[in-house]
N, C-alpha and C positions, 0 to 999 in steps of 0.2 A: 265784093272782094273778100270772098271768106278764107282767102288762104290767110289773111292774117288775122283770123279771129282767134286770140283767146281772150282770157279774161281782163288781162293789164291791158291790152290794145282797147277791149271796149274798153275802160275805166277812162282809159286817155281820151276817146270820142265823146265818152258821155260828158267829159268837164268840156271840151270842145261845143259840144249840143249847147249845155246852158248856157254858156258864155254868149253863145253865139244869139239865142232867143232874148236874153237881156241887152244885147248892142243893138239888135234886130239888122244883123248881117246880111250885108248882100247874099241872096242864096246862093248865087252860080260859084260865089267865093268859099262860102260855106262846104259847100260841098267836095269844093277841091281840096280844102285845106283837111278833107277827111281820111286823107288817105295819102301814104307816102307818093312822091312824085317816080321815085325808081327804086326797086328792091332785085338785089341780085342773092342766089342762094348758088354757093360750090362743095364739093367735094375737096376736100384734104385730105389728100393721103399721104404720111408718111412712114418713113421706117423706124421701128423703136429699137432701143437698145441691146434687145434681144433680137434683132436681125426679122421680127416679124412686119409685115405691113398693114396698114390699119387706115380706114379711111373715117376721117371725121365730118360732120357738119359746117360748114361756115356761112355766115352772113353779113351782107352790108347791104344799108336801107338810108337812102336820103330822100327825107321828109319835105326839103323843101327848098328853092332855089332863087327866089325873088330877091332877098337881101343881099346878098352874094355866095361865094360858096358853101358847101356843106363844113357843119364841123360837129366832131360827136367821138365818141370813147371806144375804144376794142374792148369786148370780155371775154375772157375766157370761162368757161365755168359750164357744170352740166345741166343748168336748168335753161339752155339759149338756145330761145328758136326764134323762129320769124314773128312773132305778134308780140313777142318781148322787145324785140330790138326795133319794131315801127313805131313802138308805143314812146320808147325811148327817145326816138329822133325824132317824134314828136314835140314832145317834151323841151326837147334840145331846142327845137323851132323857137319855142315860147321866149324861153331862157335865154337865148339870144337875140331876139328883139327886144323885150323888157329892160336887159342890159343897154341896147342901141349899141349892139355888136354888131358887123355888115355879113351877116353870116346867117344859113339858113343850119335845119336841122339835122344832122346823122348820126348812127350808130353801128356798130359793127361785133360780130363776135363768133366764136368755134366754142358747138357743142364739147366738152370735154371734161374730163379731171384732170384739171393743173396738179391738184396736189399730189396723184401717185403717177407724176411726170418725175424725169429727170432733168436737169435744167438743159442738156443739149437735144433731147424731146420737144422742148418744150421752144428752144430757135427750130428745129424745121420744121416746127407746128407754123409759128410765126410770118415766115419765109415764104413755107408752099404757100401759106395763105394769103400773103399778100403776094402773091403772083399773081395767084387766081382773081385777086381782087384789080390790079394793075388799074386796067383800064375805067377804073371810078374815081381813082384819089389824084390828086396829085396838088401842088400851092394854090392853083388857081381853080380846082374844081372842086374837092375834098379831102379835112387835112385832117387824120384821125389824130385821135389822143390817148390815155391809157384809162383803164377803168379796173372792173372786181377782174384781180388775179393777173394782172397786166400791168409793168411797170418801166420806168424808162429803159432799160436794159430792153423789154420788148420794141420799142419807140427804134432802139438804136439797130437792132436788127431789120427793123422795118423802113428804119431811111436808106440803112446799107442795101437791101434786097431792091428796093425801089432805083437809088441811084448809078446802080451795077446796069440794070437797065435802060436808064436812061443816058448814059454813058459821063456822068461826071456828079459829085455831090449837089443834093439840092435837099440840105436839111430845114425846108421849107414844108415838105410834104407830112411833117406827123409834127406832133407838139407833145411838151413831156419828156422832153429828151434829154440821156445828162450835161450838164451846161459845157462840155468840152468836146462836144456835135453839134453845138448849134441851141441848148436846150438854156433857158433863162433863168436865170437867180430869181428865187422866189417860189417856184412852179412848184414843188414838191410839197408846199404846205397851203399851198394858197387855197384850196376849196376848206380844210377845219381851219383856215383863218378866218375864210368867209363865212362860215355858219358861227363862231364865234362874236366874230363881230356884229353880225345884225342878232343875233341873242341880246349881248351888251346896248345895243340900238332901242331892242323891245324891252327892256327891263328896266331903263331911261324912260321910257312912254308910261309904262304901267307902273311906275313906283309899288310895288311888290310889299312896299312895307320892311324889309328885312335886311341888314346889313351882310349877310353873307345866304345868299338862295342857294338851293341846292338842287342839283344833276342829276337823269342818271342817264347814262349812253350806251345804246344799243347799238355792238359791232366796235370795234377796237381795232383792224385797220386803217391807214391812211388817214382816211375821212376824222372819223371816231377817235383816233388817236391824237389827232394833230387840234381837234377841238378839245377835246380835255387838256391839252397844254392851256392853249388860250383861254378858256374858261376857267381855269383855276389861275391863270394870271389876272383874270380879269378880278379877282375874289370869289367865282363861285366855288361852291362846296360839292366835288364828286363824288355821291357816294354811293353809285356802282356803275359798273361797266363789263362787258362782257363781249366775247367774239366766239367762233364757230366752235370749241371747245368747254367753253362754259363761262360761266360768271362770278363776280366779286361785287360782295354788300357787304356797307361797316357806314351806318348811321354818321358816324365819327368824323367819316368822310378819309378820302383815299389819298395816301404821298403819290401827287401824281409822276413830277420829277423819277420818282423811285421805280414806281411800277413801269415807267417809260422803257428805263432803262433795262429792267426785268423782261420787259417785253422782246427790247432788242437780242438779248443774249439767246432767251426760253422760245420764242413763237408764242405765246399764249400769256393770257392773263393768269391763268389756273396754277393753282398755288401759290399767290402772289400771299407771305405773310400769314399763311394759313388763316385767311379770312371767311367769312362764313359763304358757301359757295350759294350761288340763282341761276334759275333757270333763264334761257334766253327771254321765255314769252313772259316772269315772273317780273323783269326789267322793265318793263312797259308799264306795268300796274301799280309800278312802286307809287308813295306819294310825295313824290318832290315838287320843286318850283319849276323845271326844266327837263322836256323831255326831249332825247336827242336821238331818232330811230337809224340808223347810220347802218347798215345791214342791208338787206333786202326788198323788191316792195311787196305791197299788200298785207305785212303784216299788223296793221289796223283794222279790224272790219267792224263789220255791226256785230258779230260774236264777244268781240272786246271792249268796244268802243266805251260801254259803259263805265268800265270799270276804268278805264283811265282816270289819274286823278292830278296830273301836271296843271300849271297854269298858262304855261309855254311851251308850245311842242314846235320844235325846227326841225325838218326835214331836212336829214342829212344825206339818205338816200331816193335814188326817184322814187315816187309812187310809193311810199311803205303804207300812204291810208287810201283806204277806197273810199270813193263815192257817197256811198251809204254811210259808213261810217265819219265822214267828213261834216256830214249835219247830224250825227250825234253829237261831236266834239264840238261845233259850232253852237246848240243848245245848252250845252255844259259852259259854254265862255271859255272857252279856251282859244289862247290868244294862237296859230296857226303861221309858224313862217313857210311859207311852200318851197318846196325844192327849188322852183327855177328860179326863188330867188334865195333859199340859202345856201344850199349849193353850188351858187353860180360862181364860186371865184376862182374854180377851175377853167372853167372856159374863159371867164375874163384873165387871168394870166395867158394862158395860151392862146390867147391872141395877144398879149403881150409878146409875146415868145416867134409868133409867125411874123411878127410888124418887124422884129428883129432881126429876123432871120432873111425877109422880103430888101429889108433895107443894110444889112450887116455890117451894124452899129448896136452896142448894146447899152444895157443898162443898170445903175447898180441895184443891188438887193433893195437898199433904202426905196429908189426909185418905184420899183417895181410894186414895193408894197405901200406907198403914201400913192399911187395910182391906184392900187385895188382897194383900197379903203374908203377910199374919193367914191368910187362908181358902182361900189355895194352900198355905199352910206346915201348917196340918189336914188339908187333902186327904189331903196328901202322906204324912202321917204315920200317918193311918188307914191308907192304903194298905200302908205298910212295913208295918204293924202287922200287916193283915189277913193280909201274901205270905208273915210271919214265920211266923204263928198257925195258918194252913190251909195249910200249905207246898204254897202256888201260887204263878205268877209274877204281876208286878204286874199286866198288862191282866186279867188273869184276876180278879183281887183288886181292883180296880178297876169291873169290871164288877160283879164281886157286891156289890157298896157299891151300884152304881147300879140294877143290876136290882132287887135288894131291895127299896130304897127306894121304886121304883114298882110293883112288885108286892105289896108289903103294901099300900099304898094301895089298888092296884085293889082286893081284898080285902077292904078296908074299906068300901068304895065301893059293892059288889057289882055284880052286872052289871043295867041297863035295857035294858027292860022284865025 
């Protein structure tokens, strides 16, 4: 299937390969699990502001179906295509067995530039595309959620465009929505809650020696933002951070409070304080206790890997290290939380969020987050468990949690016809 080969698709097969030669997997299982289950590719075209018409890219890719249905993030953004987003729902797969969510993997997204969009651009980008998409999502098949450059506001367009069709509200079909649609308290900070929390988890383990470790976060959206709350609530010491415009170092360490709210006013970190400015790739090399790559993936490779000098690296975004460089950083000691389990508290709200929505009865913020702190603080600790017990490192240990769990299934399941 080489339409989805690039490079992040093989990267996700290749930790699939290993995984799979260390469980000694059923091959027929193996094989299946190599490859999305349904990938659809459309056309989007809409009208821009200036009365032109313009057709874009879109995709949605569900990885896998055995747990129950698909769940996986929309991107907007111009680096999306098809091998990015199989690699993603990939991904997703994992990260929701691991969790023992009943959900298989998806992704979805339009090739595009959000940012030289205008925001009523940027609804009938949303609209047409999930038109086009219709017939893949819906509560009980596939329930999207929001990811890079996609935000509830996109969520709410997209339950509205879906329930127009189906003739009456079913804010069942997306997750991430604002809580006055159907969207759950909690949801908006819950994945930099989860990569903070199992940070605080792994620095519990590793006694670090140091009463205050220090940060630095790569990507200052969402993700990356909402971790540096928590990290510096928790006592670490941020002392950079950076997003697509540029970055902030001060040894000193950063008023995260302050730069928050600088963020919200400005868009950007840049000029926070007239602090000494770094480069995005300058961020990764720094030498702190904690690194948090929360941007894009692959940007660890074996070009860098060396020079990393963190003790802690949490993956904030899928995939930011490849392969190769994954056994550099594992010869270095360096202690590795993988995305599908620090990032996983996205998906675990929203499926808080779809059980609410399924059942509509809700629940409080407290609630919501003494649950997600419960079931990343299991993850986590299976995981240690596992890296302890099979002396592997975590993604490794991590992935066998996940492969596992969907591969007995298949198994059970057996294959149709």
């Amino acid at each position: 299937m080489q339409e989805f080969y690039n490079e992040t698709f093989l990267n996700a097969q290749k930790q699939l390969d290993h995984v799979a030669q260390l469980m000694n997997l059923d091959a027929g299982v193996h094989e299946r699990l190599r490859y999305p289950r349904k990938a659809l590719i459309v056309s989007v075209p809409i009208k821009l502001d200036n009365g032109q018409t313009k057709v874009f890219s879109g995709y949605r890719v569900q990885h896998d179906q055995t747990l129950g249905p698909t769940k996986g993030g929309i991107r907007f953004h111009h680096e999306v295509n098809l091998g990015e987003v199989a690699a993603l729902s990939m991904w997703m797969t994992w990260k929701c067995a691991l969790l023992n969510l009943p959900y298989g993997g998806a992704k979805g997204g339009v090739c595009c530039f959000p940012e030289e969009m205008s925001v009523n651009e940027m609804e009938r980008l949303a609209r047409r595309y999930t038109t086009e998409i219709l017939s893949m999502i819906g509560p009980e098949k596939d329930i999207p959620a929001p990811d890079m450059y996609t935000n509830e506001n996109t969520m709410a367009w997209i339950m509205d465009t879906y329930s127009n069709f189906i003739g009456y509200a079913v804010p069942g079909v997306v997750t991430g929505k604002p809580v006055s649609v159907g969207g759950s308290l909690g949801r908006k900070e819950a994945t930099g809650r989860g990569v903070a929390h199992t940070v605080k988890l792994a620095l519990e383990k590793l006694q670090l020696g140091t009463d205050e470790p220090t940060a630095a976060i790569q990507g200052f959206g969402n993700v990356g933002s909402i971790t540096a709350k928590y990290l510096h609530q928790h006592g670490v010491k941020v002392v950079a951070v950076s997003d697509v415009q540029g970055g902030l170092y001060s040894p000193k360490g950063l008023d995260i409070p302050r730069l928050l709210s600088y963020v919200a006013d400005r868009g950007t970190v840049v000029g926070f304080d007239d602090l000494d400015a770094i480069e995005n790739r300058e961020i990764l090399e720094l030498e702190v206790d904690i690194l948090v790559p929360a941007a894009l993936a692959n940007v660890i490779t074996e070009h860098n890997a060396s020079r990393i000098k963190c003790k802690i690296l949490a993956e904030g975004a899928n995939g930011p290290v490849t392969p190769e460089a994954d056994k550099i950083l594992q010869d270095k000691g360096v202690f590795i939380i993988p995305g599908i389990l620090a990032n996983a508290g996205g998906v675990v709200v929203s499926y808080f969020e779809w059980v609410q929505d399924i059942q509509h009865l809700f629940w409080s913020e407290e609630q919501v987050n003494e649950k997600l702190i419960y079931l990343m603080g299991r993850a986590f600790e299976e995981v240690y468990q596992t890296s302890t017990a099979k002396k592997v490192d975590n993604r490794t240990a991590a992935m066998m949690i996940g492969v596992g769990r969907v591969a007995s299934a298949k198994l059970l399941r057996g294959l149709y016809p």
